[in-house]
SETOR-76141 format. One record per atom (N, C-alpha, C): z, x, y; residue in one letter. Coordinates in steps of 0.02 Angstrom, whole numbers, plus 50000, padded with zeros to 5 digits. Example, Ala and Ser with C-alpha at 12.3 -4.5 7.8 and 13.67 -1.06 7.14 Angstrom:
503905066049716A/503905061549775A/503905066049835A/503545064249888S/503575068449947S/503945064550002S/
end
This chain:
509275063450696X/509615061150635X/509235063750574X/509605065550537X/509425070850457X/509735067150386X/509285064350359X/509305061150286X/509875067050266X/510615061950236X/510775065750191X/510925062150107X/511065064650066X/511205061549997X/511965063849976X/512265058349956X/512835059849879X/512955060749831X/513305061849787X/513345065249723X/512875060249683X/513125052449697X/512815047549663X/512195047849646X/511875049049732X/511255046449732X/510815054549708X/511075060749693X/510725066249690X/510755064249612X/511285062849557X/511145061449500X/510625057049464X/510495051249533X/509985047649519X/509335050249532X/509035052449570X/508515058349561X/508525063049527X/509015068649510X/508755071449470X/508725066549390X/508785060049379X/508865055649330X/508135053349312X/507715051149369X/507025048849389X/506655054149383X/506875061749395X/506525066949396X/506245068649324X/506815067849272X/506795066749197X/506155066349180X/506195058749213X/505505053649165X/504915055749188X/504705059649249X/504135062749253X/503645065549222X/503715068349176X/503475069649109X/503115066049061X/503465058549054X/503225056349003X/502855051449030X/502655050549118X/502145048749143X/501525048749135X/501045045449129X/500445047349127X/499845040449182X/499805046849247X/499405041649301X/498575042449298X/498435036649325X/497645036649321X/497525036049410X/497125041949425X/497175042149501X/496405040249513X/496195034049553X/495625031549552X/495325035049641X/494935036849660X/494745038349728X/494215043949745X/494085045449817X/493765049849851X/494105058349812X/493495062349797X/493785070249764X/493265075349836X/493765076949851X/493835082449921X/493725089149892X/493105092249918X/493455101749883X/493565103249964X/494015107449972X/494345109050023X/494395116850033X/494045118750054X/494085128050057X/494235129450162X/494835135850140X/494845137850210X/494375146350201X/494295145250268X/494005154150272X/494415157550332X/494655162150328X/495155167350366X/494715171050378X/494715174650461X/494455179050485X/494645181450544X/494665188550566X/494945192650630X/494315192350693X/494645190050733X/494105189850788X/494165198750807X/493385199650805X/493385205650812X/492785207450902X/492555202450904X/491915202650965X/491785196151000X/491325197851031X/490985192651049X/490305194551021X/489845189751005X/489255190450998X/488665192651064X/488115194851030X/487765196751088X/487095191751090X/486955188251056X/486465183251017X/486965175451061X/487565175051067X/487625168851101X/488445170151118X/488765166151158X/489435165051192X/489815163351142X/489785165651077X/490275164351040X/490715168650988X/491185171450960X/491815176950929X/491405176250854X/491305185650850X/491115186450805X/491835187550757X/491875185150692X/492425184150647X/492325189850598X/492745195650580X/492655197550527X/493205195150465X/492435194350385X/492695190050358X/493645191950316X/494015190150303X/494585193250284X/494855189650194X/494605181650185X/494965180450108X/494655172250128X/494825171150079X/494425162050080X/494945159450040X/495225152050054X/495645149150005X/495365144349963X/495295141449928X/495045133149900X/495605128149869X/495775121149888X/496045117749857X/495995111249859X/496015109749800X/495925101649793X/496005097649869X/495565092049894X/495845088349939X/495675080949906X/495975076349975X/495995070349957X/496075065449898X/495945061649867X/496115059949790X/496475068649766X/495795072049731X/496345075449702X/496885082149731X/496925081749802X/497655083049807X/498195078049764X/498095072249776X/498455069649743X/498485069349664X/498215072449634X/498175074649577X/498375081049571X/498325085849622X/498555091749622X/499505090749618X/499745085849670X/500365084349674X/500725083149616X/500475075649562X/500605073149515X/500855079349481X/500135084549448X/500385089249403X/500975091749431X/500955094349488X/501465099549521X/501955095749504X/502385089549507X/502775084949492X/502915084149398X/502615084649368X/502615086149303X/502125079149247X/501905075849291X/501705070149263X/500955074949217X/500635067849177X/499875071549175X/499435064749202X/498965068249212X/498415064849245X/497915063149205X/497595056049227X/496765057449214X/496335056249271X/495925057549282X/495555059449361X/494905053449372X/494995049349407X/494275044049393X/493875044949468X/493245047549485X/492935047149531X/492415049949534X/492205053649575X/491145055849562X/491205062749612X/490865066049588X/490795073149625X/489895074549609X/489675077949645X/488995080149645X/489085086749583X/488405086049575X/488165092149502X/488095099349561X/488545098449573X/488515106649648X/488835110449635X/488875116649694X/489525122649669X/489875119149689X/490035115649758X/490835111649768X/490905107849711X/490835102449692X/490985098449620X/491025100549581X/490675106749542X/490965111049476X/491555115649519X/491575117349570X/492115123149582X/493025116749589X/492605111949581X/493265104149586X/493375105049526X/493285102049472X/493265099949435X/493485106149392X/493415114749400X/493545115949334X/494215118349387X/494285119749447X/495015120649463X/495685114449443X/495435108549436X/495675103349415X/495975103149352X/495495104549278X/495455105149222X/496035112249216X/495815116649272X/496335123049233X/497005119349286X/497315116749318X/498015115149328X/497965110349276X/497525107849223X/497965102749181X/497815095549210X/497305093849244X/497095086549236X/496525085949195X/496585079149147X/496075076049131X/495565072849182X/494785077649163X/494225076849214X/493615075349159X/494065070449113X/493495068149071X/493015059349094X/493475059749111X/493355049949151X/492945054449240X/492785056649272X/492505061149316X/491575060349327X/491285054549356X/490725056549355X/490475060849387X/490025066349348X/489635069649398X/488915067749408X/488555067949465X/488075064649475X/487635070449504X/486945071749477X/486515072749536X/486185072249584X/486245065749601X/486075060749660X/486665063449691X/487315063849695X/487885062049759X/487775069149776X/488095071249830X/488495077049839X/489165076849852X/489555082549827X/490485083649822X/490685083249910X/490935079249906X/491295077649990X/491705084550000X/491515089950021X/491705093550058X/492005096750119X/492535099450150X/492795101750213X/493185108850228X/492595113250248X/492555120250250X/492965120150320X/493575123850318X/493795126450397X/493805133250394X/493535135450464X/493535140550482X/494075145450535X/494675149650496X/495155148750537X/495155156950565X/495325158950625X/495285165750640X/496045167350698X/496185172750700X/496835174950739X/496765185450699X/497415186250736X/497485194750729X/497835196750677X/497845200450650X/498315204150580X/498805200450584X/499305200250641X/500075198950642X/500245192850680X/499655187150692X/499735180050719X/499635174850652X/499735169650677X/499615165150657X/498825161450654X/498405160350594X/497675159550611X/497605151750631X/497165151550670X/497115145650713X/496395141550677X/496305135650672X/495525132750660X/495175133650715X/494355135150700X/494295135250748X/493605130250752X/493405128350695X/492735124850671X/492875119850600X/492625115050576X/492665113250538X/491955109850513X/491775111450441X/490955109850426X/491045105250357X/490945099250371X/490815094950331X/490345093050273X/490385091850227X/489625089750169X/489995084850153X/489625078250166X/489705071650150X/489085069850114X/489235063250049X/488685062250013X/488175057650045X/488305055650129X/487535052450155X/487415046650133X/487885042750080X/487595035350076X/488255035150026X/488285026350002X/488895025649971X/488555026349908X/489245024749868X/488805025149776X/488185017749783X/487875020349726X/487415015049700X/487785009849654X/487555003949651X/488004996649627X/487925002849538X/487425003249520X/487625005449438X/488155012349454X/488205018049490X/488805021749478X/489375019749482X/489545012849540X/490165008349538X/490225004749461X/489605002149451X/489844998649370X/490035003949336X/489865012349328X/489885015349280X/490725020249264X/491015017849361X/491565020949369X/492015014449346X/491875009349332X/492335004049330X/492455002749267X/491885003949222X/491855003149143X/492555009349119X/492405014349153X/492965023149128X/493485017749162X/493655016349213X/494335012849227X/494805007349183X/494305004649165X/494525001449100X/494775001549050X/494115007549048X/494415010148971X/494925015148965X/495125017149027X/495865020249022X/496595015949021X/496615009349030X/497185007249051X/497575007048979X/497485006548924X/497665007648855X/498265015448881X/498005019348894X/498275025148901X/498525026348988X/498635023949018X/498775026249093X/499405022149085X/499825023949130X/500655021649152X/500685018849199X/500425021049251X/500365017849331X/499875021949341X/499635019049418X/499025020649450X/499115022449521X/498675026349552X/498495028449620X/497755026649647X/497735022549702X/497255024349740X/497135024749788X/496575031549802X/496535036249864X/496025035949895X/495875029849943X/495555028549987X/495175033550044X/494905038250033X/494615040650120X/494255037550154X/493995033550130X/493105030250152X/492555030350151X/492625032050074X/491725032650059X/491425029149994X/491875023850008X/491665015449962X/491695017749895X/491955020049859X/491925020549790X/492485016049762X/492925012149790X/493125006649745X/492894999849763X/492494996849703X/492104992249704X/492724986149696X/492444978049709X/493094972849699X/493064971549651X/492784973449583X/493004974949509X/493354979149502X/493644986549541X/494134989449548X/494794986249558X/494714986349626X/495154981949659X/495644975249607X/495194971749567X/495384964649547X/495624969149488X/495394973949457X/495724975649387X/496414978849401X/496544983649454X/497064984749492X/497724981449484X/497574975449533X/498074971549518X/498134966149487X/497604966049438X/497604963949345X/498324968749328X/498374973849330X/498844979749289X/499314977749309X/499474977349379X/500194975849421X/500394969649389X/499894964949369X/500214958649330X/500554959449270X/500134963549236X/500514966049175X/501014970349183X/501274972849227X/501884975049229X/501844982049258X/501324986549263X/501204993749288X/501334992449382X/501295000049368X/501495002649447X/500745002649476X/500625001149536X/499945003349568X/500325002949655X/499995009649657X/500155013049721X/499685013849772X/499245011349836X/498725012849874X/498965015849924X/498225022149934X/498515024050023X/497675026050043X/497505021850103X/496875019750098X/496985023250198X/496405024750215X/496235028150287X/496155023550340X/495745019550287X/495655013050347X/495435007250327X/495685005850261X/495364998150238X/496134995250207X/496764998850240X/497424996750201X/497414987850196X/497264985650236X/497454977850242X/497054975250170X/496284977850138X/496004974550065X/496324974350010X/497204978150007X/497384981349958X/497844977449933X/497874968949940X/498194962449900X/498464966349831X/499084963149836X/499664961749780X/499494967549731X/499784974149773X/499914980149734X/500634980749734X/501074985949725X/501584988149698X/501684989549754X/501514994049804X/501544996649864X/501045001149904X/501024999849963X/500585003550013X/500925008250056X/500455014850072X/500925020150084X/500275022950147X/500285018850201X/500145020350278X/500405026350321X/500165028550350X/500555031150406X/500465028150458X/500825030050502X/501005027550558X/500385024550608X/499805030550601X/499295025650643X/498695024250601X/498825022450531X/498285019650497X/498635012250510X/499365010450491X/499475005250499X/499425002350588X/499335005650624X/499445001250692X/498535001350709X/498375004950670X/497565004450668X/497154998350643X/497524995750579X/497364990150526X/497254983850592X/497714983250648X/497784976850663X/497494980050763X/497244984450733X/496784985350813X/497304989050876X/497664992150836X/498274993750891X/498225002350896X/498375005150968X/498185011650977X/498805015050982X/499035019650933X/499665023150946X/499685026051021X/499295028451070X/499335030751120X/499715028251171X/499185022151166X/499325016351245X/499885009851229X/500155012451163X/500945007651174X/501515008751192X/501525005551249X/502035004851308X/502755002951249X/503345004351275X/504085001451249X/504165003651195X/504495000351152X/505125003551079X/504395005251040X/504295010550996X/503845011450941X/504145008850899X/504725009550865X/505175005350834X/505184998650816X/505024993350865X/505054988950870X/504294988450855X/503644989550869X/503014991150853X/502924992950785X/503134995750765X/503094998750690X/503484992850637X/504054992250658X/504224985150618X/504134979450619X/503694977550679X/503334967850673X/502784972050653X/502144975250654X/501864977050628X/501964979550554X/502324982250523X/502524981650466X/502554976550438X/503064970750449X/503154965850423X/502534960450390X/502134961950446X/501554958850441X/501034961350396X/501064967350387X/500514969250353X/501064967550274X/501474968650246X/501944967050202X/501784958050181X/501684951150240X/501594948450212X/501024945650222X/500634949450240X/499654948950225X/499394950650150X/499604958250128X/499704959850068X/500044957750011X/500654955950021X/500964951849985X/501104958649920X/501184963749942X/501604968449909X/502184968449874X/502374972549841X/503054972749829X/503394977349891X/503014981449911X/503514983349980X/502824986449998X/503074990650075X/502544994750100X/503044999450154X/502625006250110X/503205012150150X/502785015550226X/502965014750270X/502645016850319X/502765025150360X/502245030250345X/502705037050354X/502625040650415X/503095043850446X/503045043950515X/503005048150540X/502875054650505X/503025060450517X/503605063450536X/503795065750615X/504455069050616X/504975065650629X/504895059250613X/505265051750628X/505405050050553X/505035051350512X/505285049350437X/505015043950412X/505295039950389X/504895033450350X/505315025150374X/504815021850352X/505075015550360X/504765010650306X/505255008050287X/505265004450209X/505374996350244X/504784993650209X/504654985250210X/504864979950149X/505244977050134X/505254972450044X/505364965950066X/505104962850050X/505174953450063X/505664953750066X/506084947950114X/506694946750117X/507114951650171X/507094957150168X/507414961350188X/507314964750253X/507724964950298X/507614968850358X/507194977950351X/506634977550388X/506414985850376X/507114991050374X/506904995550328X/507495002550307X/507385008150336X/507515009850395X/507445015850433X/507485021550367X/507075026550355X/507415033450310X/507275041350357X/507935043350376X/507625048650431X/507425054650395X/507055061550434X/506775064550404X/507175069250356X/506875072550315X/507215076150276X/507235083850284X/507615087850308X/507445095150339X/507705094750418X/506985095350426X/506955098750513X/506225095350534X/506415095150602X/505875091250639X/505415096350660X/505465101250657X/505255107350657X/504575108850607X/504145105550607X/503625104350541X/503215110250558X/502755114650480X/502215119350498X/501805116050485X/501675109650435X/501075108350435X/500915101050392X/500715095350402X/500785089850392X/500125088350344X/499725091450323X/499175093950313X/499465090650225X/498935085350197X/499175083750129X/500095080750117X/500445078250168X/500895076450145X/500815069850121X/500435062350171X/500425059350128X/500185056950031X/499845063450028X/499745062449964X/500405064249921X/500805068749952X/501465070449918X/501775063049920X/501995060149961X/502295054949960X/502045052049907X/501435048049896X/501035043449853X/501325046549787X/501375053049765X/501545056049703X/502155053149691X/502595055549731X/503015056449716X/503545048349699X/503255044049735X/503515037149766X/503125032649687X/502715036749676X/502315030949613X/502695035649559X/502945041149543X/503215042449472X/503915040349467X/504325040349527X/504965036749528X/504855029549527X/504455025249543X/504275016849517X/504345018049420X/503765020249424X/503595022449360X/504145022749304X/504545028549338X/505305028349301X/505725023549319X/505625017349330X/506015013349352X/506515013749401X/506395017949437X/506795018549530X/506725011949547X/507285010349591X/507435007649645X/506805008949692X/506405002549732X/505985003649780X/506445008849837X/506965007449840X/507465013049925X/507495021149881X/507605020849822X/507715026349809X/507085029449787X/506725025949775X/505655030649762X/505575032249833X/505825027649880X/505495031549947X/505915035649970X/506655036249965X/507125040449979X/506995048249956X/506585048349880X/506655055849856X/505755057249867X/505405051649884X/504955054449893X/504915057349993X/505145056250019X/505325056050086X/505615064550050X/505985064550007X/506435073350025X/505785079349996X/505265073249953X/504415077849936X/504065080849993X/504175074250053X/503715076750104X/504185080350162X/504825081750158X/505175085550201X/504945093250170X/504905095750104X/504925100350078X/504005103950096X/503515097950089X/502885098150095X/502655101850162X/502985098250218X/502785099650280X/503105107250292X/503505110050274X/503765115750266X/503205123450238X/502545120350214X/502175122650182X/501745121250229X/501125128550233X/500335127850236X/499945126250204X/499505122850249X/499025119950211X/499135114250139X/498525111450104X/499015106950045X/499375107949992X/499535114450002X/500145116149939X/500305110449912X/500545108749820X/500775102749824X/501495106649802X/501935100549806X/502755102949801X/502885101149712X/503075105349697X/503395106749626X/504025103749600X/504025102349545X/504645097949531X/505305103149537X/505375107049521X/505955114149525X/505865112349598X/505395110749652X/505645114149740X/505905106149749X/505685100749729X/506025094049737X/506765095249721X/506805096049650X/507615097449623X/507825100049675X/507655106149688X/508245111249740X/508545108849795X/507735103749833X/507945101449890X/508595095849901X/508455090849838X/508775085249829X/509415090149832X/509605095549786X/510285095949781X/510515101249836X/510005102849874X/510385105849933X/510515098249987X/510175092950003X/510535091450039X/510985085850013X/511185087049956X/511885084649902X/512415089049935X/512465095649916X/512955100349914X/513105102150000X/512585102050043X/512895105850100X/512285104050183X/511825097150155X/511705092550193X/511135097250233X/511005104750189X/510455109750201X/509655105150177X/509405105050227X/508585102250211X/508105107050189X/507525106150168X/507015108850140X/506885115750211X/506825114150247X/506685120650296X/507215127450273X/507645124750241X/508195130950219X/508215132250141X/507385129450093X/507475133650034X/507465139850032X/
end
């Protein structure tokens, strides 16, 4: 089954698509530099049992938090960027790629104590294949922030809410939102703003936000449950589990994303909303979609969407996303197109 849309509902997105613009999000979280390296297996080594690579091009792009800042812009909103990167080449090579797409990386601590959470892959295959990973080398900062860099990230959080519209936060797991975060958070949501979480593995701390945006086995993770070894309906698994985490949190909804299964939408009161995928099940690469979603699902709140219809057009973000290598983020022109191709002729993102 293949998400399709009507005239109605394509006018209403491209309607929400409008207000993107005059958005302005404050994305609080973990900042990822993310570089691939491409290379042709050319040998084996003679020094040990392992393929010598010759080198061929290197990529770099935003990950984690600011993928999702990478998305936002791509979407047309503007940003301001709140989180900590090391005084390194990864953290300056973040930060000024950031600054030149057009986010504010003035709220941005850099520290010489941390180091920039880093994830180098190493991918190799032949001229005319497809390159495969074949290693992946990590730089993690080795301890969490110190209680004064949490006070010092919480003071910039503050002092942005004067100027921010709605909010994001991008959980990986490496403790940088303190429960003065947290409580100012959904301070905002009281006052009336959007706040959006999508957290790796602490989703259940994330009380009376706007919405939580899980996947499939972060949420069956939250409550100790192993996507592998469950026997019978996933279906049925995914929605009492849903429900529950919906009224633990006490959300305004919680979108649960499923990959080649699509999404599933939670709102008090209401029976879960199956949304099937958008495209083709046929995915190249899943790599950064939930951050597309989070974009895309918090600027349609933002513009005052319908909770079915923020996850509806953000669901046609991550049909278009997965269509893409690596974290490309999706552009508001490739959203438009998609929405109105499967308006006009029920063609998904695999056929821009």
């Amino acid at each position: 089954m293949v998400m399709t849309v009507d005239e109605a509902e394509l006018q209403q997105y491209l309607g929400v698509m409008e207000t993107f613009p005059g958005v302005r999000v404050g994305v609080i979280g973990d900042l990822v530099a993310d570089s691939y390296v491409y290379g042709i297996a050319c040998r084996v080594s003679r020094e040990a049992p392992v393929l010598i690579l010759r080198y061929e091009r290197e990529e770099f792009f935003p990950g984690g938090a600011a993928n999702t800042v990478s998305n936002l812009l791509a979407l047309g909103s503007r940003v301001l960027v709140l989180g900590m990167v090391g005084d390194d080449p990864p953290g300056k090579k973040l930060l000024k790629h950031l600054e030149a797409m057009g986010a504010d990386i003035s709220s941005v601590i850099c520290s010489p104590a941390w180091k920039t959470i880093a994830k180098s892959r190493i991918l190799a295959g032949d001229y005319h294949t497809k390159k495969q990973q074949m290693l992946r080398i990590d730089q993690e900062p080795g301890r969490s922030p110190t209680s004064e860099e949490l006070d010092i990230l919480e003071e910039k959080v503050r002092a942005a809410a004067d100027s921010v519209d709605a909010w994001v936060v991008s959980d990986y797991g490496y403790n940088l939102l303190s429960p003065g975060i947290f409580q100012f958070v959904r301070d905002e949501v009281a006052r009336g703003k959007v706040a959006v979480a999508d957290s790796r593995y602490r989703i259940r701390e994330f009380r009376g936000l706007t919405l939580v945006t899980p996947n499939e086995a972060e949420l069956l993770s939250a409550y100790g449950l192993d996507q592998v070894t469950i026997e019978g309906d996933i279906d049925e698994v995914i929605a009492d589990t849903g429900r529950r985490l919906l009224r633990d949190l006490e959300t305004r909804a919680v979108l649960v994303t499923r990959g080649n299964r699509g999404m599933m939408l939670f709102e008090p009161g209401q029976e879960p909303r199956s949304i099937p995928i958008s495209g083709t099940a046929d995915i190249v690469d899943v790599s950064g979609a939930g951050d597309t979603v989070v974009s895309a699902v918090t600027l349609s709140l933002a513009g005052h969407s319908s909770l079915q219809n923020a996850a509806r057009l953000a669901n046609i973000a991550a049909g278009v996303k997965v269509m893409k290598h690596g974290t490309l983020p999706v552009s508001s022109a490739e959203l438009r197109v998609a929405a109105w191709k499967l308006a006009m002729n029920g063609r998904g993102p695999s056929n821009n």
